[in-house]
C-alpha positions as CSV (number, residue, x, y, z in Angstrom):
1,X,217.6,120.9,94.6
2,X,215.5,122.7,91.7
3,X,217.7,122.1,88.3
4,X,218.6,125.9,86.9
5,X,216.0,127.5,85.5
6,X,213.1,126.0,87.2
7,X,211.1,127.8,89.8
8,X,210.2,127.0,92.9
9,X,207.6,128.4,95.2
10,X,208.0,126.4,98.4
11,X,211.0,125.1,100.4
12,X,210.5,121.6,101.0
13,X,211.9,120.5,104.7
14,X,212.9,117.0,105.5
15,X,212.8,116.3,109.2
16,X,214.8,113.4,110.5
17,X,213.8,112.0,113.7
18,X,213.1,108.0,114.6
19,X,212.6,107.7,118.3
20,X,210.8,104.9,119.1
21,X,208.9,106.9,122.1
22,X,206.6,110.4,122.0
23,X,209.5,112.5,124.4
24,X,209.4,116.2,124.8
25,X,211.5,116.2,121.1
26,X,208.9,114.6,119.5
27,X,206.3,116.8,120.8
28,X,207.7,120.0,120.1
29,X,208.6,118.8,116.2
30,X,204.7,118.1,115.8
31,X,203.6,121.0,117.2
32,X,206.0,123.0,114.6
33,X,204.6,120.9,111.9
34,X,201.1,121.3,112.7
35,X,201.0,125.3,112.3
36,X,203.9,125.5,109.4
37,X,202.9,128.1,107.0
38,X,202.3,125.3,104.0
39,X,202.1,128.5,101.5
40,X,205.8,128.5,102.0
41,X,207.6,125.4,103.5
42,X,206.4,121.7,102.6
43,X,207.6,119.1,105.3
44,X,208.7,115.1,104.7
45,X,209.1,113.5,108.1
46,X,211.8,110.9,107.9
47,X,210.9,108.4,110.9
48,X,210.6,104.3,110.7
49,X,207.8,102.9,110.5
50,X,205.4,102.5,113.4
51,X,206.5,105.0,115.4
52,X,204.0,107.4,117.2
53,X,205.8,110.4,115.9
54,X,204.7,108.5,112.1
55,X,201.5,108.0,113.1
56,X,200.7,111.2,114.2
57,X,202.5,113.2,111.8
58,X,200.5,111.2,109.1
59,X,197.0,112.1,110.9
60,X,197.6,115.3,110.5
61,X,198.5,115.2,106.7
62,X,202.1,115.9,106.7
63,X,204.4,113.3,104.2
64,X,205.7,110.3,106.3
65,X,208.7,108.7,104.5
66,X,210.4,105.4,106.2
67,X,214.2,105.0,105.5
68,X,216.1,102.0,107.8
69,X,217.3,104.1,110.8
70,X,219.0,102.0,113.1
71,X,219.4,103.3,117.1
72,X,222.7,103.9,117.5
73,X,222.6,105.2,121.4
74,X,225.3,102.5,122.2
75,X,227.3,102.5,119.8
76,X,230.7,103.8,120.6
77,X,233.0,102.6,117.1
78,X,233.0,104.6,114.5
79,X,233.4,102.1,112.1
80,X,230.3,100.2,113.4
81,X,228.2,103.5,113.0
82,X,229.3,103.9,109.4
83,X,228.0,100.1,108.5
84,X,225.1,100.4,110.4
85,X,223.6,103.9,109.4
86,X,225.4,102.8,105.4
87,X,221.8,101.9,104.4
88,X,219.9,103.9,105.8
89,X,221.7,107.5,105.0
90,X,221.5,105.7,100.8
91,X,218.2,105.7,101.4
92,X,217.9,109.2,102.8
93,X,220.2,110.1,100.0
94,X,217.6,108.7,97.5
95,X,214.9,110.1,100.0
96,X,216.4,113.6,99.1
97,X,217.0,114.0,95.6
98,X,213.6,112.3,94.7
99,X,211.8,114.8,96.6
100,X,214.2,117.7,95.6
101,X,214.9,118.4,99.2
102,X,215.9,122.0,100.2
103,X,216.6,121.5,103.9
104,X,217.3,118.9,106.5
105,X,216.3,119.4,109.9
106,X,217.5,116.7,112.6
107,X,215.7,116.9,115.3
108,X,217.5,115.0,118.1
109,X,221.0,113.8,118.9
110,X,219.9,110.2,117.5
111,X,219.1,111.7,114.1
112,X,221.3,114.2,114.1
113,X,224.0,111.9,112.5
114,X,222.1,110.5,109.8
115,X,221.4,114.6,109.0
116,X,225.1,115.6,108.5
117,X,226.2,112.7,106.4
118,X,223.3,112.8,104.2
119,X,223.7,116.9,104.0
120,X,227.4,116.5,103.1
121,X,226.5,113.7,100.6
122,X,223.6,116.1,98.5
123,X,225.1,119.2,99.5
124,X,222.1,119.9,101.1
125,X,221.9,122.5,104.2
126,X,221.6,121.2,107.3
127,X,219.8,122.3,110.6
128,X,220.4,120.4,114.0
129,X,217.9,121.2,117.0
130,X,220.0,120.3,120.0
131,X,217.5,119.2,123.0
132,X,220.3,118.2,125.6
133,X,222.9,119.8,127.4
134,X,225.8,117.6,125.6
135,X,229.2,116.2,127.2
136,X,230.3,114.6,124.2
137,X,233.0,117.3,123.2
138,X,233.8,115.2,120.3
139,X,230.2,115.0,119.2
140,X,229.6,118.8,119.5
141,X,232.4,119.4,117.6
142,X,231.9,117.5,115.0
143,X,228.2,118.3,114.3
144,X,228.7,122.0,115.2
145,X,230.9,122.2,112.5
146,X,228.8,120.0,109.8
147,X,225.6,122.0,110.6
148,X,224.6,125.2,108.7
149,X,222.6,126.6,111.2
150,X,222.1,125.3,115.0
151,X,218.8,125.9,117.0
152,X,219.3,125.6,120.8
153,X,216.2,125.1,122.9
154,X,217.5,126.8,125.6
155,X,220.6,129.4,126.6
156,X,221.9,126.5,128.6
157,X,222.0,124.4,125.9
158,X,223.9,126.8,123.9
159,X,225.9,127.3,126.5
160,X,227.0,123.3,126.1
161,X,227.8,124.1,122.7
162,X,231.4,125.2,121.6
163,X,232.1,128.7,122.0
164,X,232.8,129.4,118.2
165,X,229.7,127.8,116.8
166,X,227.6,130.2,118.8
167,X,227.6,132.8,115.7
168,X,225.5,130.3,113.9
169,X,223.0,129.1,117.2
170,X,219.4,130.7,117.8
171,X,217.7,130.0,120.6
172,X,214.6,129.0,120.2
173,X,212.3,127.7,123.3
174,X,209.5,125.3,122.7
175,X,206.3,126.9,122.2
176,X,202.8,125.8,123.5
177,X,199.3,125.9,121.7
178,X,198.1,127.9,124.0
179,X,194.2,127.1,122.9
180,X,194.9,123.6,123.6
181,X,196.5,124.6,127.4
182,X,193.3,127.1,128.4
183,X,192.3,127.0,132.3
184,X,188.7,128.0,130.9
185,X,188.6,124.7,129.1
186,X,190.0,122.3,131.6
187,X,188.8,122.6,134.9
188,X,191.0,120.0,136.7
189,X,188.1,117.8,138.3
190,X,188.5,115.1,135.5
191,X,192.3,114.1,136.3
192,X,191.5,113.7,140.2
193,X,188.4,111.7,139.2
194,X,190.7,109.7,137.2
195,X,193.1,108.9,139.9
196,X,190.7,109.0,143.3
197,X,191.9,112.5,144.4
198,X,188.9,114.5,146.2
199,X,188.8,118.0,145.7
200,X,189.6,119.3,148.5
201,X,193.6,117.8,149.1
202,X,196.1,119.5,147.8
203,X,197.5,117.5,144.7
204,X,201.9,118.1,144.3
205,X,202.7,116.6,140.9
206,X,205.6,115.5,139.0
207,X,205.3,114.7,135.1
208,X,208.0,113.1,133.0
209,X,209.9,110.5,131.3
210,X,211.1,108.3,134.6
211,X,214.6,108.2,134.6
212,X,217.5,108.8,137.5
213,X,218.1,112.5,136.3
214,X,215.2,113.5,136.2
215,X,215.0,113.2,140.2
216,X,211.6,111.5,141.0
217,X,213.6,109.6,143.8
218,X,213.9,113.1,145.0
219,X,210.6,114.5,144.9
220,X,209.3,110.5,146.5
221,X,211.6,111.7,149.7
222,X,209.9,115.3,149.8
223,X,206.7,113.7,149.8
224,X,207.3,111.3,152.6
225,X,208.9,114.3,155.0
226,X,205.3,115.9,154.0
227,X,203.4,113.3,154.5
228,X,204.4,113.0,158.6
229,X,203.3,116.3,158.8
230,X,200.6,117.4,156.6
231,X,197.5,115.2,155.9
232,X,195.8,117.1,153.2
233,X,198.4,116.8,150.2
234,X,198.6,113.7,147.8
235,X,201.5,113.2,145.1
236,X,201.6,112.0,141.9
237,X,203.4,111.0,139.5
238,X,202.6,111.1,135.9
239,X,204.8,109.2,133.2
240,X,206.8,105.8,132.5
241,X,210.5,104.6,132.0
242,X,212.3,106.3,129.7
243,X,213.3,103.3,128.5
244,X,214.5,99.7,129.8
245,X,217.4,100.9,131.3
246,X,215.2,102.4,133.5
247,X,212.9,99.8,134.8
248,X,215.0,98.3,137.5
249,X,215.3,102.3,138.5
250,X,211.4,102.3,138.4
251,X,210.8,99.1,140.2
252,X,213.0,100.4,142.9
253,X,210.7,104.0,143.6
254,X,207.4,101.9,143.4
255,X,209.4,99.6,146.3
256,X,209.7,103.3,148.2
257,X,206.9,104.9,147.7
258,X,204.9,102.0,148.8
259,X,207.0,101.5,152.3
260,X,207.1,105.7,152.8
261,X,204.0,106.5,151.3
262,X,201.4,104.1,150.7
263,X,198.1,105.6,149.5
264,X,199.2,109.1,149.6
265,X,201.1,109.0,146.3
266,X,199.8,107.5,143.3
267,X,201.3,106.6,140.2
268,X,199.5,107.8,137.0
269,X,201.4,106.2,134.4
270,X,202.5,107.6,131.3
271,X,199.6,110.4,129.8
272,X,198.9,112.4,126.6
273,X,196.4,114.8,128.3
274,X,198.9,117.4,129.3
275,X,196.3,119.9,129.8
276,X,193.3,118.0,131.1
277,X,196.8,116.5,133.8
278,X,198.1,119.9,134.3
279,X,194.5,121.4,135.4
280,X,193.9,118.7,138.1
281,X,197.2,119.5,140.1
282,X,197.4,122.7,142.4
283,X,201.2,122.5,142.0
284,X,204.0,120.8,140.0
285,X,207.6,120.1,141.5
286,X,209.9,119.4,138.8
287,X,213.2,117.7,140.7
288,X,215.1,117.0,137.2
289,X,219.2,118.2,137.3
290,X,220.2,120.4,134.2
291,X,217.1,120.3,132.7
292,X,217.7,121.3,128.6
293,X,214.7,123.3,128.8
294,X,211.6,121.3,131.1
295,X,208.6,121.7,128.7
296,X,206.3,120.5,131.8
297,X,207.0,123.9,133.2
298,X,205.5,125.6,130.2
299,X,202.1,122.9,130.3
300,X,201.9,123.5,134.3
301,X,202.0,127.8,133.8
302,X,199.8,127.7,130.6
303,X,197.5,126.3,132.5
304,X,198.2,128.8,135.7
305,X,199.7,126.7,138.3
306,X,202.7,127.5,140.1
307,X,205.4,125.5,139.4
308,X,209.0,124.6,141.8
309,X,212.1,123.1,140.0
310,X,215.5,122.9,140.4
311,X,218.2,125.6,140.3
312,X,220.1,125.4,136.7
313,X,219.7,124.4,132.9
314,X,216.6,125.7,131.4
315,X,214.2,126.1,133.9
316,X,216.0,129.0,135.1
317,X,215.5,130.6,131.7
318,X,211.6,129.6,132.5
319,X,210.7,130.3,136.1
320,X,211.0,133.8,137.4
321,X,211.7,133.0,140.7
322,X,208.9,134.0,143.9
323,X,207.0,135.3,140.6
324,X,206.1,132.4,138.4
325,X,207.1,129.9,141.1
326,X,210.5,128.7,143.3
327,X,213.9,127.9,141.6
328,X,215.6,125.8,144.3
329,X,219.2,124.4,145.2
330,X,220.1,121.0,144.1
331,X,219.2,118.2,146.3
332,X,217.8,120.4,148.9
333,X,214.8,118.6,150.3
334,X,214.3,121.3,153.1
335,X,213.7,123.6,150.7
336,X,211.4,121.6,148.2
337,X,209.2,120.7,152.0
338,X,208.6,124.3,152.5
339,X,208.1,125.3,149.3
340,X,205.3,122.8,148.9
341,X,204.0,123.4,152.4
342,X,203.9,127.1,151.6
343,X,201.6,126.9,148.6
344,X,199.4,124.4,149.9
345,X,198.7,127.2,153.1
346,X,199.1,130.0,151.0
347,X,195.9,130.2,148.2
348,X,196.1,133.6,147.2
349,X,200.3,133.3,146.8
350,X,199.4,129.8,144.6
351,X,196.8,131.8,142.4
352,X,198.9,134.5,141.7
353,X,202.2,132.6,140.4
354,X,199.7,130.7,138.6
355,X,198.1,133.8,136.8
356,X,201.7,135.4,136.3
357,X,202.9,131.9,135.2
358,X,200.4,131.7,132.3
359,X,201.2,135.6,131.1
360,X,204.7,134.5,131.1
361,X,203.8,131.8,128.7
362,X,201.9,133.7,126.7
363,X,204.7,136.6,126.1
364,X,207.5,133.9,126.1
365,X,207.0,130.4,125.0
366,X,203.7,130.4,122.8
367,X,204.0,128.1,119.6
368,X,203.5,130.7,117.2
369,X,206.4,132.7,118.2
370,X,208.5,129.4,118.6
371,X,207.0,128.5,114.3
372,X,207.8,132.1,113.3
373,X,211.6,131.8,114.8
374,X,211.9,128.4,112.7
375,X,210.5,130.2,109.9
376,X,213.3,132.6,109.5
377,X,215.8,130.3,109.8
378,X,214.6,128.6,106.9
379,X,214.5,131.4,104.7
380,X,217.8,132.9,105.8
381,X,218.9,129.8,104.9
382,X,217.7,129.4,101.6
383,X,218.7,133.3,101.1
384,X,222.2,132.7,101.2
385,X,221.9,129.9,99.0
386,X,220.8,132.0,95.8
């Protein structure tokens, strides 16, 4: 903090996240940092070295520090955490006071714990963006109580949180650029080139980290009911393992699509080209349970296509439902067949959730209303601190 006396025209941010992977988190925190007003708020992003978050955030000129941040996803001893995150919250400590840090933003569970030790340690304010829909009750109360100010991506997620740190959670929903997610700029026929789609079949997607929750095993047994049926729709699916735990998971749906499904679905890998993805598909089915918010709901409208996901979490915050798209019960594969079934023979019905999808976006969920929200909370911050 500024010694007494000396003035200060910006409020210099530290951001704290070191995932190893580009997740939703990650995304959202570079968005935010590409269109921070830098008249007012200068950001240091915390985040080891060699991550893609680093790299990225360095491209587009933003100060990239790299403390020792160990994973700590396993770790279930508290003693253990202390001695493994000992060097890296001194160096954050050091980290702090030599930049003459003004607020610390964690931006994920994972970093979430380095944030309040090093805020209690400089005194420092502390904001912690909460992603997930938490179980941890020990967790949530500890950090809800540490943390200054809470942002909650989602209702749902603020719903997790306990009932008397709600007084000092916003909620704040991700926010899209939505010149990068433009129909008129993407006009779909590149991502069905990519994967040997023609144009006339009717392409059902699902994008995402792969992982149990998120319920691609699910949307695999959709696709086969539809594919005895219906010859003219194709599935994909677009992303990779969350991470190793999931690769015997993701072994085992490439073992059933291939028996069920063979050539009809088609597995695209993990993609940056959210837009140029988004415009190839005429639909997306998102099959995840207690989605914190589902930020491939938000690509998939911007880009006016009709979505269907799963009843609960923060796609019911998204979706209006038979508007914008379907909100259907859990595990209900009846439903998710005649959802799909009715959008493939129903054009006009598919254009307009599409068009009401991407006005929904616009009014809701664009990035400059998500920056301007973050914005605030800074300065109300920094308010009650003079």
């Amino acid at each position: 903090m500024p010694q007494s006396g000396e003035c200060k025209t910006k409020l210099k941010i530290l951001y704290i996240d070191h995932a190893p992977v580009m997740g939703g988190a990650e995304h959202s925190l570079l968005a935010l940092l590409t269109q921070l007003d830098r008249s007012r708020f200068e950001p240091v992003l915390a985040s080891t070295r060699g991550t893609k978050l680093a790299e990225e955030a360095g491209r587009i000129g933003i100060k990239v520090k790299h403390p020792s941040l160990e994973q700590l996803r396993s770790v279930r001893n508290p003693a253990t955490v202390f001695w493994r995150t000992s060097k890296g919250v001194a160096e954050l400590v050091r980290l702090i006071r030599s930049e003459r840090i003004d607020i610390v933003h964690a931006n994920v569970m994972r970093s979430s714990i380095y944030g309040a030790m090093v805020s209690r340690l400089t005194k420092t304010p502390l904001v912690w963006h909460v992603r997930d829909i938490h179980r941890e009750r020990s967790y949530l109360q500890i950090m809800s109580k540490l943390a200054d100010r809470i942002v909650a991506i989602s209702a749902a997620v603020k719903d997790s949180l306990p009932q008397w740190a709600h007084s000092k959670t916003s909620v704040v929903y991700n926010g899209l650029n939505l010149s990068e997610f433009d129909s008129s700029k993407e006009d779909g026929a590149g991502f069905r080139r990519d994967i040997g789609v023609a144009d006339g079949e009717f392409l059902v997607g699902n994008v995402g980290w792969i992982a149990p929750w998120k319920g691609q095993r699910l949307f695999l047994e959709m696709a086969s009911r539809i594919a005895s049926e219906n010859n003219n729709v194709r599935f994909v699916i677009v992303g990779d393992a969350a991470d190793n735990r999931y690769a015997d998971f993701y072994r085992q749906l490439r073992a059933y699509a291939d028996e069920k499904l063979g050539e009809r679905v088609i597995f695209a890998g993990s993609r940056r080209d959210m837009a140029r993805v988004m415009a190839g598909l005429d639909l997306l089915v998102h099959c995840a349970k207690d989605e914190p918010f589902g930020r491939v709901l938000i690509e998939a409208m911007a880009m006016e296509k009709p979505v269907v996901a799963i009843h609960g979490g923060g796609a019911d915050e998204i979706i209006l439902d038979e508007v914008t798209g379907f909100l259907l019960p859990k595990g209900d594969v009846d439903a998710l067949v005649r959802s799909v079934l009715t959008m493939e023979a129903d054009s006009s019905l598919a254009r307009s959730m599409g068009h009401e999808g991407r006005e929904r976006v616009v009014s809701s969920f664009s990035l400059d209303t998500h920056v301007c929200h973050i914005e605030r909370i800074y300065e109300s911050i920094a308010l009650r601190r003079k």
